[in-house]
The first five atom37 places (N, CA, C, CB, O) and aatype in JSON, in Angstrom:
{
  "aatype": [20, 20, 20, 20, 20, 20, 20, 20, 20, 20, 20, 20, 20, 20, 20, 20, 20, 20, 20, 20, 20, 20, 20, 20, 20, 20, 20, 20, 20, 20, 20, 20, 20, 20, 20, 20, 20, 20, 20, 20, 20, 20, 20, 20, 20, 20, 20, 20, 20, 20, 20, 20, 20, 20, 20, 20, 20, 20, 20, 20, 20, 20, 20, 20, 20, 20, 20, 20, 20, 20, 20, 20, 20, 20, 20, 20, 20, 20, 20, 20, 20, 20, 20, 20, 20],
  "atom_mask": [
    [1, 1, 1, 1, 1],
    [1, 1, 1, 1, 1],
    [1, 1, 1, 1, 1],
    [1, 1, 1, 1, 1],
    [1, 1, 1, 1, 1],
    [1, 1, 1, 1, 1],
    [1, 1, 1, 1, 1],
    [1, 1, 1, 1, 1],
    [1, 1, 1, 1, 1],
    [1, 1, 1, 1, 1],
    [1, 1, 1, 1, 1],
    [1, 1, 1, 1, 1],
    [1, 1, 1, 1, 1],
    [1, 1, 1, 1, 1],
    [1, 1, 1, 1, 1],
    [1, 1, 1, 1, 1],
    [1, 1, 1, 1, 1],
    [1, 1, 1, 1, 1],
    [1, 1, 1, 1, 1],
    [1, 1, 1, 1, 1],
    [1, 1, 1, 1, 1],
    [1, 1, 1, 1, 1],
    [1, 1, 1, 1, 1],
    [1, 1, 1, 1, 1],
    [1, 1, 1, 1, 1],
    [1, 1, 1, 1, 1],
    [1, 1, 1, 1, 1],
    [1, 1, 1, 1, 1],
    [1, 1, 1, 1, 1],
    [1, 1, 1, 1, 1],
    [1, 1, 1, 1, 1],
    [1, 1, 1, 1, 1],
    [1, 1, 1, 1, 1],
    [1, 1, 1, 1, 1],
    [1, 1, 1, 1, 1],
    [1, 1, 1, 1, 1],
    [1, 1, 1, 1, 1],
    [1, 1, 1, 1, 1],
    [1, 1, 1, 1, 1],
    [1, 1, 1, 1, 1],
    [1, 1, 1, 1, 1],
    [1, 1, 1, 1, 1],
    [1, 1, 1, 1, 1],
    [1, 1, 1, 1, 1],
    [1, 1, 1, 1, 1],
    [1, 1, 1, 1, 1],
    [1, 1, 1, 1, 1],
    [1, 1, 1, 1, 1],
    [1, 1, 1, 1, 1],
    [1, 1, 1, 1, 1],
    [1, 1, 1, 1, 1],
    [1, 1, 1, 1, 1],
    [1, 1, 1, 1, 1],
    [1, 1, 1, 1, 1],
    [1, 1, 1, 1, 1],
    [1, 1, 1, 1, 1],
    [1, 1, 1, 1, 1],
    [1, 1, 1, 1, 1],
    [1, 1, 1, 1, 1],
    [1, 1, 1, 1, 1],
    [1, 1, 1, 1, 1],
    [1, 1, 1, 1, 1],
    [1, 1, 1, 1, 1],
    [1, 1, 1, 1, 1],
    [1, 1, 1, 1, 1],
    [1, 1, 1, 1, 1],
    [1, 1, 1, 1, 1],
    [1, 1, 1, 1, 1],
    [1, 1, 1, 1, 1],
    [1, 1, 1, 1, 1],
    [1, 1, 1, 1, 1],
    [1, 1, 1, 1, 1],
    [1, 1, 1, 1, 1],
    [1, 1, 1, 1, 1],
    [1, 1, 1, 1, 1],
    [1, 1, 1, 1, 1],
    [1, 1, 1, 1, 1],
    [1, 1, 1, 1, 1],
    [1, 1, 1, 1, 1],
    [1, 1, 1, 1, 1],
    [1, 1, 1, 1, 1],
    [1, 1, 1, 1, 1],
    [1, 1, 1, 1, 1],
    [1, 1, 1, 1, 1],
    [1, 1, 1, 1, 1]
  ],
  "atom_positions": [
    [[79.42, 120.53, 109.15], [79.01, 119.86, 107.93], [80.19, 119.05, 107.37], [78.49, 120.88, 106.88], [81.27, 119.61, 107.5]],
    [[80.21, 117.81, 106.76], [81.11, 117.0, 106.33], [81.55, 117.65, 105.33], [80.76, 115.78, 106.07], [82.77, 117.52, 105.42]],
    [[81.22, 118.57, 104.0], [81.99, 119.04, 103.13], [82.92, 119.44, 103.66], [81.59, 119.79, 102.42], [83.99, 118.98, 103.26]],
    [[82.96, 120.44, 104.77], [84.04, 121.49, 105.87], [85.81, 120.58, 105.68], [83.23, 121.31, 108.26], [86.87, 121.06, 105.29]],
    [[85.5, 119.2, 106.12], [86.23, 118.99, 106.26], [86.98, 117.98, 104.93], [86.0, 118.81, 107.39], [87.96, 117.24, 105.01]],
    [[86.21, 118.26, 103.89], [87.06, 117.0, 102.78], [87.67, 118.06, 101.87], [85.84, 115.64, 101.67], [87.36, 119.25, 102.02]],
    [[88.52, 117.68, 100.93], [89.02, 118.61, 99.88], [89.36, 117.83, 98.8], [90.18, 119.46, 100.27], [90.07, 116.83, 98.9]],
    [[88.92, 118.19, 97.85], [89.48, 117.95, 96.23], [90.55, 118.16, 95.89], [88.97, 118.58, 95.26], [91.2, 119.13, 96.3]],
    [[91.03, 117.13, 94.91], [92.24, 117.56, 94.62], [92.56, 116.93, 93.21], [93.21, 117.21, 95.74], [92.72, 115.72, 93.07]],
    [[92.64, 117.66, 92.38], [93.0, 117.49, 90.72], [93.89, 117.32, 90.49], [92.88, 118.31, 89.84], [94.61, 118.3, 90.67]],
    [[94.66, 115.97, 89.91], [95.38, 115.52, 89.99], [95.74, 114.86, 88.24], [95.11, 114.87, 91.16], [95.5, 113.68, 87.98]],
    [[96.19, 115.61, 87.43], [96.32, 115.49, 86.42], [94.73, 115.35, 85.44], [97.26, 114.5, 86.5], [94.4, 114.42, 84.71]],
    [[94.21, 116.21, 85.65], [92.86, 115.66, 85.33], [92.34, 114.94, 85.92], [92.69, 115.17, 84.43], [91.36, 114.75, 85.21]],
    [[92.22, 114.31, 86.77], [91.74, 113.34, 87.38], [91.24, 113.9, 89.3], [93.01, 112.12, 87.12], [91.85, 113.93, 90.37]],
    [[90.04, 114.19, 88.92], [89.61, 114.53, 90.78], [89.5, 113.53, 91.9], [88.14, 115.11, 90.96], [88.72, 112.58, 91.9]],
    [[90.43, 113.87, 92.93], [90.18, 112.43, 93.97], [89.98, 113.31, 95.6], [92.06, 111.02, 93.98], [90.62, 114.23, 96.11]],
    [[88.89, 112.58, 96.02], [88.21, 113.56, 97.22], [88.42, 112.83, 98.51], [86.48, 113.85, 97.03], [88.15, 111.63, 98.63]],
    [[88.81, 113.42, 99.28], [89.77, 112.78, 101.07], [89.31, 113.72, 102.13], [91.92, 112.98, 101.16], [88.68, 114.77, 101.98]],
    [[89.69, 113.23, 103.09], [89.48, 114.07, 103.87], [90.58, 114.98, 104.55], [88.85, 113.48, 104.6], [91.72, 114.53, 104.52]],
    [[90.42, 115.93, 105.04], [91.63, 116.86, 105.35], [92.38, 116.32, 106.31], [91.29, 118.23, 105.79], [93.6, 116.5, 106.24]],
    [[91.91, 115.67, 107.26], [92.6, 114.82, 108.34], [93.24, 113.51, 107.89], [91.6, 114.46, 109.42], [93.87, 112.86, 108.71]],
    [[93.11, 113.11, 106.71], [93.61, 111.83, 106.21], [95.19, 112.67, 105.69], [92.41, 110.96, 104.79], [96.21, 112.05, 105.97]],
    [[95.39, 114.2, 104.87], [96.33, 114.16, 104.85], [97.24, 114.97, 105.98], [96.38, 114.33, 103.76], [98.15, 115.7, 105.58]],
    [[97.04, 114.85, 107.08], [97.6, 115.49, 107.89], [98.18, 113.84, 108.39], [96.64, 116.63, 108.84], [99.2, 113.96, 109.07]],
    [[98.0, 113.19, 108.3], [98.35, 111.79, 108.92], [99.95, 111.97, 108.49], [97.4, 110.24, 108.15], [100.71, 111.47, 109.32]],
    [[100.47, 112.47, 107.58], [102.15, 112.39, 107.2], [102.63, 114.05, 107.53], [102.5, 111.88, 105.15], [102.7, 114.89, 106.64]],
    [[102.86, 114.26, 108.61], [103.05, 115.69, 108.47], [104.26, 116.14, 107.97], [102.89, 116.3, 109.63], [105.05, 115.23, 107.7]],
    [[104.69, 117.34, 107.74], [105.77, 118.25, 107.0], [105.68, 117.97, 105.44], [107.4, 117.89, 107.56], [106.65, 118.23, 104.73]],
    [[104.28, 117.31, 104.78], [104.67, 117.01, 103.65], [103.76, 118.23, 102.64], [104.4, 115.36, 103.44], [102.99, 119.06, 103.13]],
    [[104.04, 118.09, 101.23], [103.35, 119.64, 100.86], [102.04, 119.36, 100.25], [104.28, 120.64, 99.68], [101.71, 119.79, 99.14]],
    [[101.26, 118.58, 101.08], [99.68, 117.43, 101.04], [99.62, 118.17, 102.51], [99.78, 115.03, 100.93], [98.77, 119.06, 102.6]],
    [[100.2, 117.98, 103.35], [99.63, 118.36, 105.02], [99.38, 119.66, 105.46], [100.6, 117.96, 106.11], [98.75, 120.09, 106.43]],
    [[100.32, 120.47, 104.11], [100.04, 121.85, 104.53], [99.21, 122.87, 103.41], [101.48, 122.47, 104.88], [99.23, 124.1, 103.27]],
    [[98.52, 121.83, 102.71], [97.89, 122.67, 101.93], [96.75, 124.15, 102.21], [97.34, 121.73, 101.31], [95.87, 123.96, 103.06]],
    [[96.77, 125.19, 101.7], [96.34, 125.91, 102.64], [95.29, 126.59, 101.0], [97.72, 126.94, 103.79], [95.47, 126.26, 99.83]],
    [[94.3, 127.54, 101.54], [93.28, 127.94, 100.14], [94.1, 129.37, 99.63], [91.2, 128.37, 100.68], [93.46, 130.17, 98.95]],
    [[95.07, 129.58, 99.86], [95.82, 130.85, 99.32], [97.33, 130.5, 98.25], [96.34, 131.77, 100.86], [97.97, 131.38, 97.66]],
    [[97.51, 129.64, 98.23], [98.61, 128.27, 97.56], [97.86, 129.16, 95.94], [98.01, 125.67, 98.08], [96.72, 129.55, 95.66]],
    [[99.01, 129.16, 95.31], [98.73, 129.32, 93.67], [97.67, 128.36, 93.07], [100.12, 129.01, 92.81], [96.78, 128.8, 92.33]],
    [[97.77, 127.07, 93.38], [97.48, 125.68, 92.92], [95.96, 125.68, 93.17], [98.33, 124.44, 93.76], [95.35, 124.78, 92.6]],
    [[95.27, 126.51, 93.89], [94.06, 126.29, 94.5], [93.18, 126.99, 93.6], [93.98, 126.75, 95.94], [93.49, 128.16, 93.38]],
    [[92.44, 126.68, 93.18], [91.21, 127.26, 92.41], [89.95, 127.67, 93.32], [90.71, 126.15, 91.35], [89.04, 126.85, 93.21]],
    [[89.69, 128.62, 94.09], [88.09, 128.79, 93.92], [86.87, 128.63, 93.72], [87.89, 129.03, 93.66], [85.92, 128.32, 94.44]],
    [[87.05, 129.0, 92.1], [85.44, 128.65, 91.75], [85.7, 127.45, 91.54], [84.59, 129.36, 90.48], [85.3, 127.52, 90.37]],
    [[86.04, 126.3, 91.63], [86.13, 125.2, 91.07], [86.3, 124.37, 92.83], [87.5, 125.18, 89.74], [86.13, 123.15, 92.86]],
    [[86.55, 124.94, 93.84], [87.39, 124.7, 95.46], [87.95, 123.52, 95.35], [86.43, 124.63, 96.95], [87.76, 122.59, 96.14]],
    [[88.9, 123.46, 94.03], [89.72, 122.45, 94.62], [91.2, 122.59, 93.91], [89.01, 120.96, 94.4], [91.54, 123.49, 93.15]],
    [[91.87, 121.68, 94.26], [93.83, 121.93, 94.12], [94.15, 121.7, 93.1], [94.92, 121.05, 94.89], [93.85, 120.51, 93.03]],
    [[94.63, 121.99, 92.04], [95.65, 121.37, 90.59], [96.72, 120.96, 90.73], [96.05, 122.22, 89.55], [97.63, 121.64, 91.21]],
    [[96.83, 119.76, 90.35], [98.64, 119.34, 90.52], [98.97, 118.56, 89.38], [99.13, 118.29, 91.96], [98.67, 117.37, 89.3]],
    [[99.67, 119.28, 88.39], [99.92, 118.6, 86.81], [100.87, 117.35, 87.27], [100.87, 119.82, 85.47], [102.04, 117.69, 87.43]],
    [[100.62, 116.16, 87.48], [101.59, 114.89, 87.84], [100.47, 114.02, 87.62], [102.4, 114.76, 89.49], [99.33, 114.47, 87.48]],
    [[100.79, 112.57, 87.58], [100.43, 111.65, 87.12], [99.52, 111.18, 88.16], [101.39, 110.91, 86.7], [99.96, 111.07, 89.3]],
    [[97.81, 110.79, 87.78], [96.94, 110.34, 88.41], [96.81, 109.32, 89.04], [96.31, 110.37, 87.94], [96.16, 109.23, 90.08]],
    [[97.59, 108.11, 88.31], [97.07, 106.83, 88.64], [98.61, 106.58, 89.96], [96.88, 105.53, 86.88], [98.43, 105.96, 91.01]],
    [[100.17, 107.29, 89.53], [100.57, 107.52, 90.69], [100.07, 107.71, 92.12], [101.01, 108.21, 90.46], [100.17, 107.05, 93.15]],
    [[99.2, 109.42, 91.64], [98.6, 109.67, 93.03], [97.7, 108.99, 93.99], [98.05, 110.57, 92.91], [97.66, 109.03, 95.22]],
    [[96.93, 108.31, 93.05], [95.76, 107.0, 93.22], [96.6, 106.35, 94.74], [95.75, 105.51, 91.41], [96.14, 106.11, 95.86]],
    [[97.69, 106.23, 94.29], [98.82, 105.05, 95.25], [99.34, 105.82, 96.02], [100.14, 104.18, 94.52], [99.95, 105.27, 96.93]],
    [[99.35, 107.32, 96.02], [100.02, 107.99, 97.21], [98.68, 108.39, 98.09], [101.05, 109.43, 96.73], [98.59, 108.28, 99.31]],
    [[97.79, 108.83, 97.3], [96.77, 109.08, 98.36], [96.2, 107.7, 99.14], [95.54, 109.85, 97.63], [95.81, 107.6, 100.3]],
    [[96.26, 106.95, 98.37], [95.92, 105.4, 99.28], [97.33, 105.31, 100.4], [95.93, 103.6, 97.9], [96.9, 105.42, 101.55]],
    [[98.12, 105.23, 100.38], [99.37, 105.31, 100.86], [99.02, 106.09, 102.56], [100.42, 106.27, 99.62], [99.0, 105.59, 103.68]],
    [[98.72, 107.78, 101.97], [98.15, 108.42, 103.57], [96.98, 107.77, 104.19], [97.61, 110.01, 103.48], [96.68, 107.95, 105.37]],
    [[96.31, 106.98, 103.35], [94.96, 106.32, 104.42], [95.16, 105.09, 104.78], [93.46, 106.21, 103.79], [94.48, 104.7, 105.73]],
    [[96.01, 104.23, 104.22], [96.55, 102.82, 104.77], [97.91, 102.71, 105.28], [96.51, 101.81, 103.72], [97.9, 101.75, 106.05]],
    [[99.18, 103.27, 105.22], [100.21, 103.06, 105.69], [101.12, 102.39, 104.78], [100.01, 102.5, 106.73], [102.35, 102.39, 104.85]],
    [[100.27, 101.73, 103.76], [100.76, 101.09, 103.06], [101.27, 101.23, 101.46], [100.11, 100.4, 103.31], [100.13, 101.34, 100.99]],
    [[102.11, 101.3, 100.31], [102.39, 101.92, 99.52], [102.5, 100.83, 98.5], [103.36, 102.75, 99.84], [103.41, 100.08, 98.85]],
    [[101.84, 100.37, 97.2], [101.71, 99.99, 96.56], [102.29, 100.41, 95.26], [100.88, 99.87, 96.8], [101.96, 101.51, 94.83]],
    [[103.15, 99.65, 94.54], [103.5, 100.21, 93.78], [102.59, 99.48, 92.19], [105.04, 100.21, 94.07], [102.3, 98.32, 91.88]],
    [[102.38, 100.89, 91.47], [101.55, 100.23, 89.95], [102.07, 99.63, 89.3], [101.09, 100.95, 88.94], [103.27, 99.92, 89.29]],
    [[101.67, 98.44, 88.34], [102.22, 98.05, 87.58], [102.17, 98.48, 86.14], [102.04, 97.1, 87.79], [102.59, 97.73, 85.27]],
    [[101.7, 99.61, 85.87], [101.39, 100.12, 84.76], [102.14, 101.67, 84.8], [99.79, 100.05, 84.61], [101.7, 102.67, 84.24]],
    [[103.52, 101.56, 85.7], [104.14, 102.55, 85.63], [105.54, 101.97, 85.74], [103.69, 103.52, 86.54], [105.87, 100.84, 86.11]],
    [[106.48, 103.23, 85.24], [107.82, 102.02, 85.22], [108.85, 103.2, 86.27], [108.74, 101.52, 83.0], [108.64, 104.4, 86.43]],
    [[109.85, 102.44, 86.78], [109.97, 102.38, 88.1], [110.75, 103.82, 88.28], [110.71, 100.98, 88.62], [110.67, 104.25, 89.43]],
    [[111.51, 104.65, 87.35], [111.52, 105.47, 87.48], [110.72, 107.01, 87.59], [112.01, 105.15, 87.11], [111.05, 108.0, 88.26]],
    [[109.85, 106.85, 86.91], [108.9, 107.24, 86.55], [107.87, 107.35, 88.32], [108.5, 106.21, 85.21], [107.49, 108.44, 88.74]],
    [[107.68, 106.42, 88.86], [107.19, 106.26, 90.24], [108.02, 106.78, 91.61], [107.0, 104.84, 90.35], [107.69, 107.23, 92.7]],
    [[109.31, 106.45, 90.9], [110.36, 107.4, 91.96], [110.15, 108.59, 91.76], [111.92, 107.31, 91.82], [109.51, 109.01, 92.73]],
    [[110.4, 109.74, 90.71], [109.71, 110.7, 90.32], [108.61, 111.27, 91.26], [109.25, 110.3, 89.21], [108.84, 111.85, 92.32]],
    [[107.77, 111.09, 90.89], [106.61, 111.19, 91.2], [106.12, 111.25, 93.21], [106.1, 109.95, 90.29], [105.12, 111.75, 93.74]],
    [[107.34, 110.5, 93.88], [107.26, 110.31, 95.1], [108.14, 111.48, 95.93], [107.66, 108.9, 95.31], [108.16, 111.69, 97.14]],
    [[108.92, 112.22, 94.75], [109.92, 113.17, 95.22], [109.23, 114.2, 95.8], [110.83, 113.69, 94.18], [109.84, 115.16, 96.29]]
  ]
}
């Protein structure tokens, strides 16, 4: 079944849904090894919490499905370094 393989992921309030193989595309990173026993993981809810900035992640999760990394303009540049650590 296609749910099997996608996962949620809450991202400052903000839910953004991928597929599990999209983040395995960057491996050793702590997106590739997410696992359902991780503190961060909710259950009844089956999906991840990560208190950091949404519209960042917007650009990192686009980032694992294109190669390509865009930076926002509605963020200022430290703030985006941050966020990439």
């Amino acid at each position: 079944m296609d749910s099997e393989y996608r996962i949620i992921l809450n991202v400052g309030g903000v839910r953004h849904e991928t597929y599990k193989h999209t983040l395995k595309k960057i491996p050793a990173t702590r997106l590739s090894r997410l696992t359902t026993n991780l503190a961060n993981y909710d259950p009844v809810l089956n999906e991840y919490f990560f208190d950091r900035h949404p519209g960042v992640f917007s650009q990192i999760l686009n980032y694992y499905r294109t190669g390509k990394l865009h930076y926002p303009l509605d963020v200022c540049g430290p703030l985006f370094e941050e966020e990439l650590k």
